[in-house]
N, CA, C and O atoms as a MOPAC input file, in Angstrom:
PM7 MOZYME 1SCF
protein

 N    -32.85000 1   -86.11900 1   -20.64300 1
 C    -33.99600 1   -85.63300 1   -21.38400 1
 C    -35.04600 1   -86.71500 1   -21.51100 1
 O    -35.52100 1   -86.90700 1   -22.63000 1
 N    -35.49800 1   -87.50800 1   -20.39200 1
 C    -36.41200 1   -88.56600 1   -20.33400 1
 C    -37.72700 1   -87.90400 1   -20.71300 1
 O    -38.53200 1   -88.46400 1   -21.45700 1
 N    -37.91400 1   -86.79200 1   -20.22700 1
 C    -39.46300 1   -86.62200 1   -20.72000 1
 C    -39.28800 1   -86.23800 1   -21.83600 1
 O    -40.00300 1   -86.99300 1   -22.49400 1
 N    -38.70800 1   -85.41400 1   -22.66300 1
 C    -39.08000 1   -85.31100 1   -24.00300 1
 C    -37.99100 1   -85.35100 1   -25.12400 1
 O    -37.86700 1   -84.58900 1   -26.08300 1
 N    -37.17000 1   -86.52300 1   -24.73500 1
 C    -36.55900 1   -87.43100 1   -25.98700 1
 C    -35.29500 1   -86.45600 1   -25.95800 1
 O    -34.95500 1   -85.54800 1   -25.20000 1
 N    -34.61500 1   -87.16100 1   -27.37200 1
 C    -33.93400 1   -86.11100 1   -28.32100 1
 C    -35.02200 1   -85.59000 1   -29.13000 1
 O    -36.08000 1   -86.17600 1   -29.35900 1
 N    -34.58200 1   -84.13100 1   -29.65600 1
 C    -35.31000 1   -84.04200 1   -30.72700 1
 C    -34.21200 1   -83.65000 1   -31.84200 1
 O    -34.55600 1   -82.73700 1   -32.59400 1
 N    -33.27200 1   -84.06900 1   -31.99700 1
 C    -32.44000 1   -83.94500 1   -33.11700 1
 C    -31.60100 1   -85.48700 1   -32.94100 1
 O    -30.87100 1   -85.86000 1   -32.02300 1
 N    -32.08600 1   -86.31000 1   -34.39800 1
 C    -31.26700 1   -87.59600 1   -34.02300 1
 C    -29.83400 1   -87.35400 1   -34.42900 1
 O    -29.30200 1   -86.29700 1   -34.76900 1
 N    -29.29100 1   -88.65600 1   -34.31000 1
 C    -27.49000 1   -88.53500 1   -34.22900 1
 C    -27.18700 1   -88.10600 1   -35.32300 1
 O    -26.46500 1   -87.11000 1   -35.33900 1
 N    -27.65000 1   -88.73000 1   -36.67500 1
 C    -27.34500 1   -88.02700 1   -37.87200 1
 C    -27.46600 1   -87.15900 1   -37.92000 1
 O    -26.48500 1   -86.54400 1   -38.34000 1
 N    -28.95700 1   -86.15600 1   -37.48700 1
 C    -28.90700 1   -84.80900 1   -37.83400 1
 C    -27.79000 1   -83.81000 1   -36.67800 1
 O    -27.47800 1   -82.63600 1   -36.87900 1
 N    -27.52400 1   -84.31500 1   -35.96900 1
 C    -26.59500 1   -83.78800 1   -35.20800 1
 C    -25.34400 1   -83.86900 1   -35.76300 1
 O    -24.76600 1   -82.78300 1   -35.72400 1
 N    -24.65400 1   -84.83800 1   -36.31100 1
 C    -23.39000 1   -85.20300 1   -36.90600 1
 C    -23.50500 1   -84.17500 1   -38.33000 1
 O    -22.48100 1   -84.15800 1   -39.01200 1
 N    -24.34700 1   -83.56200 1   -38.68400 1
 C    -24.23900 1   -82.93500 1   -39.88500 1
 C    -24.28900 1   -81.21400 1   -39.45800 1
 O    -23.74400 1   -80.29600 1   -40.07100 1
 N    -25.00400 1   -81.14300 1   -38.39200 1
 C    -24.93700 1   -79.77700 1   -37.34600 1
 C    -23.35000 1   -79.42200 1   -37.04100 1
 O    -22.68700 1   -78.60300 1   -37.67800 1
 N    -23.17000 1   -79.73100 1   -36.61000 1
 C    -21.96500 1   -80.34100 1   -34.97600 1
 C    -20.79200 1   -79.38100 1   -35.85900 1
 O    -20.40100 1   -78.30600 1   -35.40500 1
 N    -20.32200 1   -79.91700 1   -37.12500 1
 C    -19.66900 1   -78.93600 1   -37.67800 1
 C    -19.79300 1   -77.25800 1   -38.42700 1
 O    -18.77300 1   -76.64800 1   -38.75100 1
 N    -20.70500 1   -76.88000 1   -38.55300 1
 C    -21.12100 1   -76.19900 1   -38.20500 1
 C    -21.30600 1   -74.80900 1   -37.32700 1
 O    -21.59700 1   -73.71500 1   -37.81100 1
 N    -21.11700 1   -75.04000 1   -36.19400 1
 C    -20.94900 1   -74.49500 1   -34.66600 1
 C    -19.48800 1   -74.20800 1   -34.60200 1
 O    -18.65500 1   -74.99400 1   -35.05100 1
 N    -19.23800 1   -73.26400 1   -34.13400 1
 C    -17.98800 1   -72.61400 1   -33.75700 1
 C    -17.36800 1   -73.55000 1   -32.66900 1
 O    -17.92700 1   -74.34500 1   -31.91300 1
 N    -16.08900 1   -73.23400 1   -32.80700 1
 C    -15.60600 1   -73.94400 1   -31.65800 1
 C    -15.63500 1   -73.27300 1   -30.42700 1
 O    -15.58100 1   -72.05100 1   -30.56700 1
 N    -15.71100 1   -73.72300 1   -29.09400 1
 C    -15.49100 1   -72.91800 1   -28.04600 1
 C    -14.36200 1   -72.73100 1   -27.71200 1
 O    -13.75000 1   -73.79600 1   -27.78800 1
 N    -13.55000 1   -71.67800 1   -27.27000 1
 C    -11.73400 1   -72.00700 1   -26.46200 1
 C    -11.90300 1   -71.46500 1   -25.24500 1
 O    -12.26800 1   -70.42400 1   -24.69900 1
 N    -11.49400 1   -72.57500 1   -25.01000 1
 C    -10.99600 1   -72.79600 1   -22.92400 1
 C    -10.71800 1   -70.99500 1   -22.52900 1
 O    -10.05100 1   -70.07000 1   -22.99200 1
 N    -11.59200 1   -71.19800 1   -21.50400 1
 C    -11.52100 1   -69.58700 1   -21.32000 1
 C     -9.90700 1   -69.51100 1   -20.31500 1
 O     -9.48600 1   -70.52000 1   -19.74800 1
 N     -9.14100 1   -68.10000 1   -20.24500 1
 C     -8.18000 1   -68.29300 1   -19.48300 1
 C     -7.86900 1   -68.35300 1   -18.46100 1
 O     -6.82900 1   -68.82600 1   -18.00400 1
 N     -9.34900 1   -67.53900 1   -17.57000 1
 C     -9.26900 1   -67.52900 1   -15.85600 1
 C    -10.27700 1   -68.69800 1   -15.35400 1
 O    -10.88900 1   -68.64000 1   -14.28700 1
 N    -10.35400 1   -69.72400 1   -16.24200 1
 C    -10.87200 1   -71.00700 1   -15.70800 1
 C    -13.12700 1   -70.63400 1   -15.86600 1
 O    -13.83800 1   -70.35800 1   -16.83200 1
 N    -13.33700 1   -70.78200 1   -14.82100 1
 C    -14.79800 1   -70.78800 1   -14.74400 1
 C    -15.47900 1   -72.07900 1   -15.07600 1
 O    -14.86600 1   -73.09400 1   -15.40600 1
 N    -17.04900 1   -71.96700 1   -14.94900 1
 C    -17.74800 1   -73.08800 1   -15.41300 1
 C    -17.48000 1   -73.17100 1   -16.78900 1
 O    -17.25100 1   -72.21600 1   -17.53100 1
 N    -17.52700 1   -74.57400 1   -17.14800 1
 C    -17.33700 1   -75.32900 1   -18.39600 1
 C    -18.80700 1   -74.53800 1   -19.27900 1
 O    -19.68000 1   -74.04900 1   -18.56300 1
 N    -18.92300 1   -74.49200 1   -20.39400 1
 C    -19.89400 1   -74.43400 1   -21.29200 1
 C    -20.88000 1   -75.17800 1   -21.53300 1
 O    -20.51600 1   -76.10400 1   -22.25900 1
 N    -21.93200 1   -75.22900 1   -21.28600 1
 C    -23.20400 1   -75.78500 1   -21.51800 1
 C    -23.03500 1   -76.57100 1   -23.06100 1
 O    -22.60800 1   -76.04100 1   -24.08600 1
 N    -23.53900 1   -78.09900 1   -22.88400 1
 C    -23.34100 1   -78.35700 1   -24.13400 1
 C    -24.49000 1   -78.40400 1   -25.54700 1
 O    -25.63200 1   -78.78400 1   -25.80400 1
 N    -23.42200 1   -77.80400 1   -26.14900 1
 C    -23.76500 1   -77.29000 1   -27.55700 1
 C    -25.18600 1   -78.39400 1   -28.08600 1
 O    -26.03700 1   -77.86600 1   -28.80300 1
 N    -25.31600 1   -79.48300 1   -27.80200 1
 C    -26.30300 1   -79.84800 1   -28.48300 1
 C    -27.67200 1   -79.80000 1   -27.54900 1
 O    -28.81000 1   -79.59600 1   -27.97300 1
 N    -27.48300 1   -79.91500 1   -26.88300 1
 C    -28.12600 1   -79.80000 1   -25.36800 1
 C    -28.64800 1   -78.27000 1   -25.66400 1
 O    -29.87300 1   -78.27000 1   -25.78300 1
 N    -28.16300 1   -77.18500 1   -25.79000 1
 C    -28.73500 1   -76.15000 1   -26.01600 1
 C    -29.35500 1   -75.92100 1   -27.27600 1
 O    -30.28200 1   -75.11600 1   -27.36700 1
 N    -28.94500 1   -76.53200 1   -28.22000 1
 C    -29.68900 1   -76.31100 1   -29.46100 1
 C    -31.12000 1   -77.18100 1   -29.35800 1
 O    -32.17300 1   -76.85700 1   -29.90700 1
 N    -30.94600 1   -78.12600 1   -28.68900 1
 C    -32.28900 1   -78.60400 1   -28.63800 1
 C    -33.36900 1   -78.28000 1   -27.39200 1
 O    -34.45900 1   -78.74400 1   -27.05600 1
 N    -32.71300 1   -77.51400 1   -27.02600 1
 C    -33.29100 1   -76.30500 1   -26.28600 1
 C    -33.86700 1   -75.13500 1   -26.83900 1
 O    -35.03100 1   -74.80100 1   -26.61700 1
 N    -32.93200 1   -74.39400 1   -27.68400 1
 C    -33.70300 1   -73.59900 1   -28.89500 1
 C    -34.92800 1   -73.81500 1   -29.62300 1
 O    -35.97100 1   -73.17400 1   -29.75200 1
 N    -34.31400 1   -75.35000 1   -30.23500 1
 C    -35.65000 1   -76.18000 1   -31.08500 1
 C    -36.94600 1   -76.31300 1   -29.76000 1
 O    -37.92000 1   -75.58700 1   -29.95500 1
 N    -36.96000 1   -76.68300 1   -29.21500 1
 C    -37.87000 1   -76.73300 1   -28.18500 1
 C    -39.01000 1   -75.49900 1   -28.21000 1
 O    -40.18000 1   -75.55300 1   -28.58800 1
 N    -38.12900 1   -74.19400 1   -27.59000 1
 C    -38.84900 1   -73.13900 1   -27.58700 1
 C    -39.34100 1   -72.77300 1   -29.47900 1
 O    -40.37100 1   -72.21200 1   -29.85200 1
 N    -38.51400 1   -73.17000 1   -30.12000 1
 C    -39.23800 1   -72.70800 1   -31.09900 1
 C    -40.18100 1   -73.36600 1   -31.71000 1
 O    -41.02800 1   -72.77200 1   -32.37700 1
 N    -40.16900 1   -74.67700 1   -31.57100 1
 C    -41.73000 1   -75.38000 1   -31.83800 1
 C    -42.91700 1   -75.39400 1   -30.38900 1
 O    -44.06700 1   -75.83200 1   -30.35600 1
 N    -42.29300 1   -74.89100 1   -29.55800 1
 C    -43.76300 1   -74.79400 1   -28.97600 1
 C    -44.27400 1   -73.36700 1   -28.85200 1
 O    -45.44900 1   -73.06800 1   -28.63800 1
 N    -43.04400 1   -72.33700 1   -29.04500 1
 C    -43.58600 1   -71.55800 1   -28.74200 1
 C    -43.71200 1   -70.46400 1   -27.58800 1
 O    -43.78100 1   -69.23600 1   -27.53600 1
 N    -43.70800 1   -71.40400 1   -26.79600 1
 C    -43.49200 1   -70.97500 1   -25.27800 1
 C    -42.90000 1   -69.51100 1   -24.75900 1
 O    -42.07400 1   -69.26600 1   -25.63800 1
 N    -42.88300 1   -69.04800 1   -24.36800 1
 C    -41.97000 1   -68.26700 1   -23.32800 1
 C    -40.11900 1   -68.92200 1   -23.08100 1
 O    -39.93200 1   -70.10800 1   -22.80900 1
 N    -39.13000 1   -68.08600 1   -23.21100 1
 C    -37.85500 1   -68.90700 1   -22.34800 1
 C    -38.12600 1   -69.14300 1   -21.32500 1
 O    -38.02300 1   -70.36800 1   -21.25200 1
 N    -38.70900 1   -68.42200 1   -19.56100 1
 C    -39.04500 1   -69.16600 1   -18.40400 1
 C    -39.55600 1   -69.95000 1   -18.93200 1
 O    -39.28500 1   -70.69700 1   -17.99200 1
 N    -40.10700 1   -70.60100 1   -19.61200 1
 C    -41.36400 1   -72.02700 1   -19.46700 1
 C    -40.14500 1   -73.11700 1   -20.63200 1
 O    -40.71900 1   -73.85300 1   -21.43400 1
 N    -39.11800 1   -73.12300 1   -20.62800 1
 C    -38.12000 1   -74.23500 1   -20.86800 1
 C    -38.15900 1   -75.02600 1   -19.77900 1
 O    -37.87200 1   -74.72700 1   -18.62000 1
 N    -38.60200 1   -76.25200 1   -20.30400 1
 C    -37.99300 1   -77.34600 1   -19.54800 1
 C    -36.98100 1   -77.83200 1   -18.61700 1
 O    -36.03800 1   -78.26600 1   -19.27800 1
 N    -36.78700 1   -77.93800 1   -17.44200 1
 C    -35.52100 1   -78.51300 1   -16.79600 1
 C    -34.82500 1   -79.35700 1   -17.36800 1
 O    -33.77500 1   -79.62400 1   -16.78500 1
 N    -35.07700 1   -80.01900 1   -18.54900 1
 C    -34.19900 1   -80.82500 1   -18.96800 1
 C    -33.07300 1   -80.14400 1   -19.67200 1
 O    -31.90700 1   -80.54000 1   -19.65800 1
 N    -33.52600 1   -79.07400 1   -20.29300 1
 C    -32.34900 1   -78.31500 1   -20.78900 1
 C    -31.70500 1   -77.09600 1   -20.19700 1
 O    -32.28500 1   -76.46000 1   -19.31600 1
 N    -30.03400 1   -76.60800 1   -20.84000 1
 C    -29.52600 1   -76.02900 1   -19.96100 1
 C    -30.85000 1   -74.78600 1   -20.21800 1
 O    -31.92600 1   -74.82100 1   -20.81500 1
 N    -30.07800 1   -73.67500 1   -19.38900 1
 C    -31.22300 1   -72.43400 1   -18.54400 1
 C    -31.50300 1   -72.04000 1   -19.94200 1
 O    -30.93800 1   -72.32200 1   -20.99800 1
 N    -32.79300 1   -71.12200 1   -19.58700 1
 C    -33.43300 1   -70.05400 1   -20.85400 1
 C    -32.14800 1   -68.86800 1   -21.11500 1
 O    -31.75600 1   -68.41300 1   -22.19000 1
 N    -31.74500 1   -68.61300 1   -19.94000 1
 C    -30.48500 1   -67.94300 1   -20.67100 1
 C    -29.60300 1   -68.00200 1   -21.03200 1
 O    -29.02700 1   -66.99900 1   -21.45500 1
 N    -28.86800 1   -69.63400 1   -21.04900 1
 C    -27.87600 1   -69.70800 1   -21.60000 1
 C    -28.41800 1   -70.04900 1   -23.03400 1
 O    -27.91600 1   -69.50800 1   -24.01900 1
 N    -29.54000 1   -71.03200 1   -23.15200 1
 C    -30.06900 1   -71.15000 1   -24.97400 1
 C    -30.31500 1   -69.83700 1   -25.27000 1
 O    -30.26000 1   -69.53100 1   -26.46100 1
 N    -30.57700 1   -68.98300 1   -24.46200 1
 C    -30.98100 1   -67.47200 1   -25.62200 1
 C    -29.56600 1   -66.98100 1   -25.93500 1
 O    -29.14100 1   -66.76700 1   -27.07100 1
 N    -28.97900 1   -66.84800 1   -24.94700 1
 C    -27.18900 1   -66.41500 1   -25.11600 1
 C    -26.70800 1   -67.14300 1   -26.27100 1
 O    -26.06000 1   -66.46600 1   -27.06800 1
 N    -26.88400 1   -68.44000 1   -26.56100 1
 C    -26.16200 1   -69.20400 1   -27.50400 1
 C    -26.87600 1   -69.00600 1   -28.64200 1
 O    -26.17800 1   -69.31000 1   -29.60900 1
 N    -28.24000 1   -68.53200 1   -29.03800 1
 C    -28.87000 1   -68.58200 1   -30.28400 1
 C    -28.12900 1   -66.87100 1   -30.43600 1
 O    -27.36200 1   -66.55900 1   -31.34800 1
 N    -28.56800 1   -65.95900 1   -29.35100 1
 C    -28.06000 1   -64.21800 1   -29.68700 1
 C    -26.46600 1   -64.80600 1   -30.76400 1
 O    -26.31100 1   -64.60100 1   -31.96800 1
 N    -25.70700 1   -65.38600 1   -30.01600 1
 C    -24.55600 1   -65.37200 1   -30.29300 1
 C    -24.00800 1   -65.64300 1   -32.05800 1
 O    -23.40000 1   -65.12600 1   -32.99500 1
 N    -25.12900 1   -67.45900 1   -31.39600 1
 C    -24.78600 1   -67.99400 1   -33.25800 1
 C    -25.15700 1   -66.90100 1   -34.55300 1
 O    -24.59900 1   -66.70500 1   -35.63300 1
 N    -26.40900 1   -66.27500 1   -33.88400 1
 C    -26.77000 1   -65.64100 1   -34.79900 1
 C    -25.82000 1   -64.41900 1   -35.26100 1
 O    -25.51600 1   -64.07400 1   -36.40300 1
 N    -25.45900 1   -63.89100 1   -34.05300 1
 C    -24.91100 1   -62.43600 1   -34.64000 1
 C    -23.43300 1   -63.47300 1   -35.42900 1
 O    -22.88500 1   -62.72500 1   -36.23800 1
 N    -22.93800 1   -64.44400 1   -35.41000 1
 C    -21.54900 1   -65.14700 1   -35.89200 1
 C    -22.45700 1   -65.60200 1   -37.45700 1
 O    -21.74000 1   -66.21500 1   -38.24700 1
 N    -23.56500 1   -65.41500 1   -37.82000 1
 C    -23.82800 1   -65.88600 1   -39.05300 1
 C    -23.76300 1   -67.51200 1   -38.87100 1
 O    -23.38500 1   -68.03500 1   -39.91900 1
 N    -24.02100 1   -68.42700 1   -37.85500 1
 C    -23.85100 1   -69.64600 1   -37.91900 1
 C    -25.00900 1   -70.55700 1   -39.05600 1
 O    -26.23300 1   -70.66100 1   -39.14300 1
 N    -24.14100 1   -70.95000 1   -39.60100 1
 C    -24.98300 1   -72.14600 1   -40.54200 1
 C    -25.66200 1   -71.18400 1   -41.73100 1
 O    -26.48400 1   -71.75400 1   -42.44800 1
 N    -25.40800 1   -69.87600 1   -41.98100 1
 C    -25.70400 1   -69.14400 1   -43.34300 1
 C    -24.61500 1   -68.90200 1   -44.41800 1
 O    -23.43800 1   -68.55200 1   -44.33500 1
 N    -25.41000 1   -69.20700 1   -45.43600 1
 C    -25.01200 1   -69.27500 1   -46.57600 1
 C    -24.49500 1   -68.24400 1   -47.31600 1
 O    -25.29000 1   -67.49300 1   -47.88000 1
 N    -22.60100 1   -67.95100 1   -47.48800 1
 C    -22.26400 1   -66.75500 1   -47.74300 1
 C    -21.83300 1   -66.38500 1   -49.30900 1
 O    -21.49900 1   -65.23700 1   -49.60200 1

């Protein structure tokens, strides 16, 4: 992510991180999971600029796996207050 940094520093990540569901090893193998912080600051991205998902950056994983992972957290209630 040389062109545009982190945008979540380590602390605020270390206070995220738990948070997030765990993933489990799928059983018929496949690609590994895009990582979790890597996509969230992919999310953050599109949501402070604004943008379109095509117009995400190559630095982060695809527009559809950050939209897949925000659809997801969201419908799991991630990080709300019950």
């Amino acid at each position: 992510m040389a062109r545009y940094g982190r945008l979540l520093t380590d602390a605020q990540w270390e206070k995220i991180r738990p948070l997030l569901p765990q993933r489990l090893p799928r059983p018929r193998g496949g690609r590994p999971p895009a990582n979790d912080r890597k996509v969230l600051e992919g999310i953050l991205w599109m949501l402070r600029s604004g943008a379109r998902w095509q117009h995400l950056p190559e630095e982060f994983p695809s527009p559809s796996t950050c939209w897949r992972r925000l659809r997801d957290w969201e419908e799991q209630e991630v990080g709300c207050a019950t």
